[in-house]
C-alpha distance (Angstrom), angle and dihedral (degrees) to the residues before:
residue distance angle dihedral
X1 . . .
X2 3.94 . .
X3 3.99 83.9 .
X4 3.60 96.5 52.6
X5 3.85 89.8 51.8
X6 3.24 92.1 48.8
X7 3.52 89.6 50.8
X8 3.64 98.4 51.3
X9 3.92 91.9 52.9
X10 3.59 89.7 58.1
X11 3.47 93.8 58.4
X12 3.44 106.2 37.9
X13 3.96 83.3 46.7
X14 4.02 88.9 48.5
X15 3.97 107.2 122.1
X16 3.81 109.2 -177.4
X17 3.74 118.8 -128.3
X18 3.64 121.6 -113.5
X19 4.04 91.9 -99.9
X20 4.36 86.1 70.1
X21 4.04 85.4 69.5
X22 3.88 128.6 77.5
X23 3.42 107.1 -88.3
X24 4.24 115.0 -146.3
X25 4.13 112.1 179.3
X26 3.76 107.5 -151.0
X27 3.91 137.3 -176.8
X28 3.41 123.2 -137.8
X29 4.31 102.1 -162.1
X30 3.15 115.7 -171.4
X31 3.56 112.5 -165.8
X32 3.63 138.6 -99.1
X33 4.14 112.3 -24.0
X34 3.96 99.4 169.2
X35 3.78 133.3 78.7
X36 3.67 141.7 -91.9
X37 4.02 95.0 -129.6
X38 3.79 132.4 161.7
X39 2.83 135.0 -98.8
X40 4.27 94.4 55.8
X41 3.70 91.6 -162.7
X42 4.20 83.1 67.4
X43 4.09 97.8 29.2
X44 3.27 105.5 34.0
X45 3.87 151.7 105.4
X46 3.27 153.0 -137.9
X47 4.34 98.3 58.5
X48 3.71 115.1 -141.3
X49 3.77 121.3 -158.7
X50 3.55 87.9 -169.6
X51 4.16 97.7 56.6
X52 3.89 95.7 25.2
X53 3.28 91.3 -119.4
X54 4.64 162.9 41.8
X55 3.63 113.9 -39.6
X56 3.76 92.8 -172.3
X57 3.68 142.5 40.4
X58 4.16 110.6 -108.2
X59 4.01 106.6 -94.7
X60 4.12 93.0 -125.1
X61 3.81 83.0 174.4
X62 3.61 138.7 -132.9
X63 4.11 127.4 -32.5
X64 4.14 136.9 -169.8
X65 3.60 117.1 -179.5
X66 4.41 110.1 -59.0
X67 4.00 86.0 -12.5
X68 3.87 108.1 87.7
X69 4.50 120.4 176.6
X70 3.93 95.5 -118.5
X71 4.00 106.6 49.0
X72 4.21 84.5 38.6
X73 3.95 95.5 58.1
X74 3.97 89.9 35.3
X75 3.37 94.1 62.1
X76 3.66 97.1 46.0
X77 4.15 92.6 42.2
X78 3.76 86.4 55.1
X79 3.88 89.8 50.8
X80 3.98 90.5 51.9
X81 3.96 93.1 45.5
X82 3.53 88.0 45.4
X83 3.96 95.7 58.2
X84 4.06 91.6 40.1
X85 3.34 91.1 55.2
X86 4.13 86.9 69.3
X87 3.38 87.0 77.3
X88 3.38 96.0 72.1
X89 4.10 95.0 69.7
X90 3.41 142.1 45.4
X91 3.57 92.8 -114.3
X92 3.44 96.8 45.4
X93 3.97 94.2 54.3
X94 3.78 77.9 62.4
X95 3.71 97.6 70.0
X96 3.94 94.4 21.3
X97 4.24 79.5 63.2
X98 4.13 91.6 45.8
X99 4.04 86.0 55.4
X100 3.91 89.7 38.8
X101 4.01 83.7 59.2
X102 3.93 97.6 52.1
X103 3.74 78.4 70.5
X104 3.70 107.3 39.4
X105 3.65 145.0 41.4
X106 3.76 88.9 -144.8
X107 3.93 121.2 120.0
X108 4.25 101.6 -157.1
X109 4.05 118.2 29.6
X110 3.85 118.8 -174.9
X111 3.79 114.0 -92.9
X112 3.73 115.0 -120.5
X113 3.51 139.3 159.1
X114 3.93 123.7 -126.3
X115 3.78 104.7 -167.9
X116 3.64 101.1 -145.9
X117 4.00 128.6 -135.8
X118 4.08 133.9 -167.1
X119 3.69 99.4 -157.4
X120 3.89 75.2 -160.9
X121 4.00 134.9 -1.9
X122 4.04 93.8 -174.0
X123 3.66 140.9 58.7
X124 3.87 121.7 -157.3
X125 3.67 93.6 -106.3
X126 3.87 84.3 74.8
X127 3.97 94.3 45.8
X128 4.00 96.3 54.0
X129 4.07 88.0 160.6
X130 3.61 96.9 53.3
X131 3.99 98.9 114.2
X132 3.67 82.8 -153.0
X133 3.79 104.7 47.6
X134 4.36 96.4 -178.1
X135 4.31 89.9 39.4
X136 4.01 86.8 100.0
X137 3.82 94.1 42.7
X138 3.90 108.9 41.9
X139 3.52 118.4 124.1
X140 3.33 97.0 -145.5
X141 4.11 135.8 42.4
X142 3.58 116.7 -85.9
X143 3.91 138.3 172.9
X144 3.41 123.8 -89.6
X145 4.23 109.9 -109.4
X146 3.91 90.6 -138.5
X147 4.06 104.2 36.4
X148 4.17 100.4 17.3
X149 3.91 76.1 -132.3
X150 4.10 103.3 151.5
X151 3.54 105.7 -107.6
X152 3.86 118.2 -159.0
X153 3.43 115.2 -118.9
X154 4.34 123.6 -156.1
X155 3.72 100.2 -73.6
X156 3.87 90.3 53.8
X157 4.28 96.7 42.7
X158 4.12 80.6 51.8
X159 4.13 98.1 52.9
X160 3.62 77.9 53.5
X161 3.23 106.1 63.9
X162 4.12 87.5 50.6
X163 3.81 87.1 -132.8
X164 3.89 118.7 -168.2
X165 3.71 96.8 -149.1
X166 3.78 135.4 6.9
X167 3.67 127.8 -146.6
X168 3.80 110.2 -157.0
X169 3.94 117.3 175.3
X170 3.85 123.9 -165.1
X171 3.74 132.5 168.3
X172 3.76 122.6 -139.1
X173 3.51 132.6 -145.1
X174 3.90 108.7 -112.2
X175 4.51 116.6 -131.1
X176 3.68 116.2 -142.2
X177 3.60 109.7 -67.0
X178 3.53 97.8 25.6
X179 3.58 117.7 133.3
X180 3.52 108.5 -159.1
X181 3.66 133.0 -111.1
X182 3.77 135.7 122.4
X183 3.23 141.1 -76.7
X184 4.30 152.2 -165.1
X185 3.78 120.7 -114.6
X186 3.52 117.9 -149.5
X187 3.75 150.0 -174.4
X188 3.51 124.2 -162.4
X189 3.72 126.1 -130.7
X190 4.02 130.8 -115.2
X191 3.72 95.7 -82.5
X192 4.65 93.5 64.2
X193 4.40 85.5 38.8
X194 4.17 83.8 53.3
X195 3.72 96.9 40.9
X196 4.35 85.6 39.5
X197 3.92 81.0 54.3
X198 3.57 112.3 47.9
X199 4.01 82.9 48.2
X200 3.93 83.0 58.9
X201 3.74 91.9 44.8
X202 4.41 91.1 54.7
X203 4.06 80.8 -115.5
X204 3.91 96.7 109.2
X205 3.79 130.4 26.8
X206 3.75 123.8 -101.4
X207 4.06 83.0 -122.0
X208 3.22 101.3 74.1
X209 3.71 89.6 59.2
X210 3.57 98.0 41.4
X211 3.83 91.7 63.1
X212 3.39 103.8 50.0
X213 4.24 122.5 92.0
X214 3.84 84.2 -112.5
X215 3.89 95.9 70.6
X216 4.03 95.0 88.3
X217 3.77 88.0 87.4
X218 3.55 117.1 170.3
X219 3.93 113.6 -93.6
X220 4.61 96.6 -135.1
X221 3.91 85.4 145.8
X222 4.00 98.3 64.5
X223 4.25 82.9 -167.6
X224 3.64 97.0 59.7
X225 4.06 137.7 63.7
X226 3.96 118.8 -113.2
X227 3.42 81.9 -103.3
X228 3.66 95.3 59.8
X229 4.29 88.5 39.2
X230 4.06 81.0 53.0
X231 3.93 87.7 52.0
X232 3.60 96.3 40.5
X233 3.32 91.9 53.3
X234 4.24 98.6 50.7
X235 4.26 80.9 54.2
X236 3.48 87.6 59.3
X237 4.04 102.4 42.9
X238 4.26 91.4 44.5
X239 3.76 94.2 33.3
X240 3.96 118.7 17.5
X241 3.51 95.4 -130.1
X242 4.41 133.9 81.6
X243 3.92 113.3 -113.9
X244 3.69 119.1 -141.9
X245 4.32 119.6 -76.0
X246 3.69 81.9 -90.1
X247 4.18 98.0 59.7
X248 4.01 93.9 -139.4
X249 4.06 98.9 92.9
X250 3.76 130.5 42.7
X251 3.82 121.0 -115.1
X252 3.65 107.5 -131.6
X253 3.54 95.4 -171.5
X254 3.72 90.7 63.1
X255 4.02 110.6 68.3
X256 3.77 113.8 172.4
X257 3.85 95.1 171.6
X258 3.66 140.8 -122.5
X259 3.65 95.9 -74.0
X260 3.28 104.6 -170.1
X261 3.91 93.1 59.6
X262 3.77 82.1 61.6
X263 3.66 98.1 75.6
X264 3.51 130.3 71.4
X265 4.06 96.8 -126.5
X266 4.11 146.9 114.0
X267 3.87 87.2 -83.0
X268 3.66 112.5 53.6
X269 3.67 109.9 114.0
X270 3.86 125.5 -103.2
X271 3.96 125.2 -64.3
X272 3.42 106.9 -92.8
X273 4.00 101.8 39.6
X274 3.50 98.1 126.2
X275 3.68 93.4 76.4
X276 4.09 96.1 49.0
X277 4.27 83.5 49.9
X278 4.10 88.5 53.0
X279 3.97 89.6 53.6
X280 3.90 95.1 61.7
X281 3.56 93.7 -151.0
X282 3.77 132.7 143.0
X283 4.25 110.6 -61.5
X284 3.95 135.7 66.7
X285 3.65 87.9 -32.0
X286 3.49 111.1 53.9
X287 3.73 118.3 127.6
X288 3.76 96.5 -138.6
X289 4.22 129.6 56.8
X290 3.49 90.0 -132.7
X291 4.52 91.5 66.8
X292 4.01 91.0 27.6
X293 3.85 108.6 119.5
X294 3.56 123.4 178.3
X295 4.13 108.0 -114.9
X296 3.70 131.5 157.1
X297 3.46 147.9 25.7
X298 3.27 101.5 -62.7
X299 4.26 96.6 48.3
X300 3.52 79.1 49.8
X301 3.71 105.0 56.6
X302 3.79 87.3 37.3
X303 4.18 86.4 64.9
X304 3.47 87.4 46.4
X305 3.97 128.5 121.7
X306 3.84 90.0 -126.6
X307 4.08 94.5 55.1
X308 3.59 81.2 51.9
X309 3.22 110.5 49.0
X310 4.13 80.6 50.0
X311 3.38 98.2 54.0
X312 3.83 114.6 18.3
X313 3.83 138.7 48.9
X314 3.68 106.3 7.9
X315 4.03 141.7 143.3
X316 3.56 88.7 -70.9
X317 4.12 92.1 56.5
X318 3.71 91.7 -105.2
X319 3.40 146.3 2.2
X320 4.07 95.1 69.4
X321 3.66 118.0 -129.8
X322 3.31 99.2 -29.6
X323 3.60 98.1 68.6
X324 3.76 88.3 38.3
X325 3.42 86.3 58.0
X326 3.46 99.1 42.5
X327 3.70 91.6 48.1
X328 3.86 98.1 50.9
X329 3.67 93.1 50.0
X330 4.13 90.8 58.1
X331 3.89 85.0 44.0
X332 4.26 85.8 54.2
X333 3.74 84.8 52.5
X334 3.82 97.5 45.5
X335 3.71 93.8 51.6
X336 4.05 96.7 31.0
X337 3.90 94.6 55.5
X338 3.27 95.2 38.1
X339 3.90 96.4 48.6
X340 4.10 91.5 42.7
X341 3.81 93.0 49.2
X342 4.09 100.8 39.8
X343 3.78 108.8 128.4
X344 3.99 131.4 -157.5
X345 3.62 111.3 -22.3
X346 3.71 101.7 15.8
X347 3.43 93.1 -69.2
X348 3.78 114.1 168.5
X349 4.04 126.0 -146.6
X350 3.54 122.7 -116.7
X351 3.95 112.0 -91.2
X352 4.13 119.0 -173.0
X353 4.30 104.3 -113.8
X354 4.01 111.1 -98.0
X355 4.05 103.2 -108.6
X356 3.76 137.9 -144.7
X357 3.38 112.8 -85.7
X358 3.59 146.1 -97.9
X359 3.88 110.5 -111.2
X360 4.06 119.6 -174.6
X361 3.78 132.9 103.4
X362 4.11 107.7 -56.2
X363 3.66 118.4 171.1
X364 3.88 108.9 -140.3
X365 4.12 91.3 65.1
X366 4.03 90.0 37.6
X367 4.17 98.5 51.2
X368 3.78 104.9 32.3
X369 3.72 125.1 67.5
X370 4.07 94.6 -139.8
X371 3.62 131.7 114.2
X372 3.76 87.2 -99.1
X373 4.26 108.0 -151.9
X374 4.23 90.2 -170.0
X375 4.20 109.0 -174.7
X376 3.39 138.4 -169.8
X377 3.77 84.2 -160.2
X378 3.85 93.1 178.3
X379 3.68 150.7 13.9
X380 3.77 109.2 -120.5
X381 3.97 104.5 -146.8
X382 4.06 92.1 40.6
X383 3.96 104.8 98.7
X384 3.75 87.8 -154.3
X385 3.50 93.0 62.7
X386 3.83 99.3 41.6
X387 3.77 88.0 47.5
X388 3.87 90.2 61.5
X389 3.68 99.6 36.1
X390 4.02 91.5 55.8
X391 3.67 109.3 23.6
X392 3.73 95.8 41.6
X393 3.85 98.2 32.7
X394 3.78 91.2 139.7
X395 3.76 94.8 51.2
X396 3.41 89.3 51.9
X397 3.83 98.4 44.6
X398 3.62 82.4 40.8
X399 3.91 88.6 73.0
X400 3.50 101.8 32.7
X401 3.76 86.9 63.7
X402 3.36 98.1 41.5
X403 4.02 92.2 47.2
X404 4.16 83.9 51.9
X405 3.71 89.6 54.1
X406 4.23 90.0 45.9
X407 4.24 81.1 52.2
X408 3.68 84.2 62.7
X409 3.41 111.4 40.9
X410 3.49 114.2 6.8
X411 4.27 120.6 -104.5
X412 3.79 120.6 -141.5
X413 4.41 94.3 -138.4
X414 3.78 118.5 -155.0
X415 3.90 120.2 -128.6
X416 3.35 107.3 -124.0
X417 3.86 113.0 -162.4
X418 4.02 111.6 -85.3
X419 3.73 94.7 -4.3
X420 4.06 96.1 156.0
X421 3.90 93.6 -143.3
X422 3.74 134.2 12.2
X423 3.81 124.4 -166.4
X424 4.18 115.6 -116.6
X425 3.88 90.5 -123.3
X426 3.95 81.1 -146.6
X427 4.00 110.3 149.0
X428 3.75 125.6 -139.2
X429 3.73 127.1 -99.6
X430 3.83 90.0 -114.1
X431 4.05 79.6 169.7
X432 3.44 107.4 77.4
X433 4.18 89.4 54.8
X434 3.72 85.3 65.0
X435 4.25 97.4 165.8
X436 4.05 99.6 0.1
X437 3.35 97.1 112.2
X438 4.03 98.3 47.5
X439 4.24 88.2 43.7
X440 3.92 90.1 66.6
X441 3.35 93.2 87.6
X442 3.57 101.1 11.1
X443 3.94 126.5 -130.0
């Protein structure tokens, strides 16, 4: 009898470690953290085995008087890693569930873990030794100055980690007139760069472009139309290098790389590639559309159903999960701010309007296999925006981890009265990934 009773206290008594919960590794990136130092052939990135050496300038980000892109999104990435990292204890589930309920009516929400990553937790300001101020921050590998080892740069350390979703935050510089906000970042999949080429090529009319949601292109060549940007940009992603204004001839003065040899990851092309891309003949690296053929791993995963389903069709229309993602996270922080700070009377603070977004070819949703949530989560010279992104960090953070943990599982939100947006609280189909996230780096 004493046995039994013993018995049943144990059990009743039985807490289950963290290990008995779904487990979801995530990176929180955020952007930039280096400097934009001469000479480039030191400071920059973008490594090319092919030319020995940067193609591009480091990206140190935007700047307005005190306020500068990298230390702003660092403090509010640390916030958001911070608060995900409650997950991982019992404790912490406590006051992850308290934030949880700012959202929701809901008494019981299924217990996860979201294993929480700083892609970085510096910037080079803080490192004023470092011979090589940008070597922690690159996005892509590099060599080492003293060895010539090849030294992984951020886009590499994340594929390791095998995360499920990355967070990256940004801040944009707002143009005259512009009110301030936030706003996705996308990249289309294989299917728009195809459609983008045959255009180029005479083979498809400029039409059928035109009238899909992917036309907005971003403008980075002031002297050409977004078409042109849009064409530009598909000359780059088959070829690595710009075509002329008119799309039908490459510009051999403008190399961009072959990007995905840049990362250490399952999809970078064979050892020895460099000397098949120096012969210019037909294949993956052909300078022209009409020789291009679609070879190796990583033409293959980018025809895949999973790159689609990231960054195509989708509930938003297009975009895929990604922009879903992306979307639903900015919805979190409209409704979480404004529910957290509401004075007397249900009065809401004012938030700056989440924008169209930006549309070219970015790296971090191109060369990781994540559901990549990339945000221009502020405007850097709009005061409205500062204010929120420093003085109410935590309510911010607050929603961006509570939108990640709605990505997951799904989050019944209450309707407050007058609340101007409210997220869908819809979950991914993590499902139909099955292995994509493991495969980025193989086994």
């Amino acid at each position: 009898m004493n046995r039994l009773i013993f018995f049943f206290i144990i059990v009743v008594g039985f807490v289950p470690s963290v290990g008995a919960f779904p487990t979801h590794p995530v990176v929180i990136d955020p952007g930039h953290g280096g400097v934009a130092r001469e000479p480039m052939e030191l400071h920059g990135d973008k490594y090319d085995t092919i030319t020995q050496g940067y193609l591009e300038k480091y990206k140190q980000g935007t700047e307005s008087g005190s306020y500068t892109e990298r230390s702003v999104v660092l403090g509010l990435a640390k916030e958001v890693d911070q608060i995900l990292h409650l997950t991982e204890s019992d404790e912490g589930w406590e006051k992850f569930s308290a934030y949880i309920s700012k959202f929701s009516n809901s008494k019981k929400f299924p217990r996860i873990v979201l294993k929480s990553h700083l892609s970085r937790n510096s910037s080079y300001e803080l490192d004023p030794a470092n011979d090589d101020p940008n070597a922690p921050y690159r996005l892509y590998d590099f060599p080492d100055r003293k060895t010539s080892e090849r030294k992984k740069g951020r886009l590499s350390q994340i594929n390791e980690i095998k995360p499920h979703l990355i967070l990256s935050l940004h801040l944009n510089p707002a143009s005259k007139g512009q009110v301030g906000g936030m706003a996705a970042v996308l990249t289309p999949g294989y299917a728009t760069f195809k459609q983008l080429r045959e255009i180029s090529a005479g083979k498809l009319k400029s039409r059928n472009f035109m009238q899909s949601p992917w036309s907005d292109w971003l403008v980075f060549a002031s002297d050409r139309s977004k078409l042109e940007n849009a064409i530009t940009d598909a000359w780059i992603y088959f070829h690595g290098y710009w075509p002329n204004p008119a799309g039908n001839k490459v510009d051999l003065t403008k190399f961009e790389g072959y990007r995905q040899n840049m990362v250490t990851w399952s999809y970078a092309d064979k050892r020895g590639w460099e000397t098949q891309a120096k012969a210019n003949t037909k294949g993956p690296y052909a300078k022209n559309h009409a020789d291009f053929r679609v070879e190796g791993k990583f033409w293959e995963r980018e025809m895949g159903k999973k790159e689609s389903f990231r960054r195509e069709g989708g509930r938003e229309g297009f975009g895929g999960d990604n922009y879903f993602a992306s979307k639903e996270l900015m919805r979190f922080v409209q409704f979480g701010v404004r529910e957290q700070l509401k004075g007397d009377g249900g009065i809401y603070p004012e938030i700056g309007p989440i924008q169209k977004p930006y549309i070219s070819t970015y790296s971090l949703p191109t060369y990781t296999n994540a559901i990549c949530a990339f945000i221009e989560i502020g405007y850097i010279n709009r005061k409205r925006d500062i204010k929120i992104l420093t003085e109410h960090k935590r309510e911010t953070a607050v929603s961006l981890a509570v939108g990640i943990y709605s990505l997951f599982v799904g989050l019944e939100i209450k309707k407050p009265k007058k609340m101007p947006i409210i997220p869908t609280g819809k979950k991914l189909n993590w499902e139909k990934y099955e292995n994509y996230f493991d495969e980025v780096v193989g086994p």
